[in-house]
N, C-alpha and C positions, 0 to 999 in steps of 0.2 A: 082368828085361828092361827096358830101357830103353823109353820110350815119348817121340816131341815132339810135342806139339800147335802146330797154328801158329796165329798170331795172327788174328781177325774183322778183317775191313775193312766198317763199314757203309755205304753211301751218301753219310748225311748228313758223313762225314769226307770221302769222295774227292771230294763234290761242293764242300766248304770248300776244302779244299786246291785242286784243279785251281780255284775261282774266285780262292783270293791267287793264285797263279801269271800266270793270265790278267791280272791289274789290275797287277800288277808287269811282267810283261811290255809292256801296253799303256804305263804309264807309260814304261818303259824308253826305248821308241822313240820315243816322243812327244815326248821331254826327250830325246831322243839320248845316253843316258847307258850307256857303256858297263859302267860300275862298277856300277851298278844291275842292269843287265843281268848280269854278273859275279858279283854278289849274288842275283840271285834263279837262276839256273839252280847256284848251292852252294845255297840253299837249296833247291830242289826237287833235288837229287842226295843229299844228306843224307836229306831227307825220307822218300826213296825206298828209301835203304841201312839206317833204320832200319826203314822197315816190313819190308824181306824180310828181316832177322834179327830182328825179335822172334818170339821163341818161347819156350814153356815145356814144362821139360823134366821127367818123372814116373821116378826111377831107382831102384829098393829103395825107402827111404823117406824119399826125399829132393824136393823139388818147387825146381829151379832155372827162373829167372825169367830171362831175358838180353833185351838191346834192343839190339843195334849194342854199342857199346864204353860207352857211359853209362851201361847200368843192368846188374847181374848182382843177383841176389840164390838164397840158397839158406833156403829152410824144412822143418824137418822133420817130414814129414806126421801123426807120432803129437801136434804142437803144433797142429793145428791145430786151433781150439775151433769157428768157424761160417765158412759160406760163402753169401754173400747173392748174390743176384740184383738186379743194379737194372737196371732197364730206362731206355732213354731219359737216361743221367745222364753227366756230360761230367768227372766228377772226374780229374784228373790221373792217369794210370798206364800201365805199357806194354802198350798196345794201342789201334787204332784204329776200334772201335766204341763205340757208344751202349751196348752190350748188352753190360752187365760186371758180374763176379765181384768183390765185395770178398770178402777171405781175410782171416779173424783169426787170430791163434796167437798162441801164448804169450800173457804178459802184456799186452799192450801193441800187437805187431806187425801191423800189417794193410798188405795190401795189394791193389792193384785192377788185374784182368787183363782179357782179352778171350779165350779162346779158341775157335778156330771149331766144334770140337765140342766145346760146353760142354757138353752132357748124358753123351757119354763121359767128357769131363774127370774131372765132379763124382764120377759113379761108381767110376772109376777110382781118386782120393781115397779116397772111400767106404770100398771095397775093404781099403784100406790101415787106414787106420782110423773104423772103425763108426761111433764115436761124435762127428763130423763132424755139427754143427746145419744142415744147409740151410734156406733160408726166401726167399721173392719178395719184391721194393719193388714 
């Protein structure tokens, strides 16, 4: 059975975001620039089309990662070696909370999520396979 988790939104991002928006916007008008203007309502349209597709997706034993058309990634759950908690950390990855999952697998592979129920997430992992290290930052 297929399962998607959808992406955390924390505060501290939507209040970042809606404040570039707000100073681009002020700018915008101030400077009567319509290009400006034209630039910041793509970038908050983008912004916006990335956050309601990210998700991550749990199917057999497969864990696909997708963000908009820029990020897809697929891992396979029996690689995965640990799954950390870091709270409060801004490292690059698709999702937009503070309160993220870095994934190790395989050799070498990691990567950093957000999902909004991250306590079913991990389980659900778990599930698949046992021997999955969790641990908090």
């Amino acid at each position: 059975m297929m399962i998607v988790y959808k992406t955390k939104a924390s505060l501290l991002i939507k209040l970042l975001f809606v404040t570039v928006l707000i100073v681009l916007l002020i700018i915008a008008l101030v400077e009567k620039s319509i290009a400006l203007l034209a630039v910041t309502a793509g970038f908050g349209a983008f912004t916006l089309y990335i956050f309601f597709t990210t998700h991550y997706i749990i199917y057999e034993n497969t864990l696909t990662i997708k963000s908009g058309f820029l990020f897809t990634a697929s891992v396979n759950i029996e690689s995965i070696r640990k799954v950390t908690r870091m709270k409060r950390h801004l490292l690059s990855g698709p999702g937009f909370s503070v309160d993220r999952l870095m994934i190790e697998y395989s050799e070498h592979g990691c990567v950093i999520i957000a999902p909004r129920l991250r306590e079913a997430f991990v389980q659900h992992l778990k599930r698949i396979n046992p021997d999955i290290l969790y641990t908090e930052q």
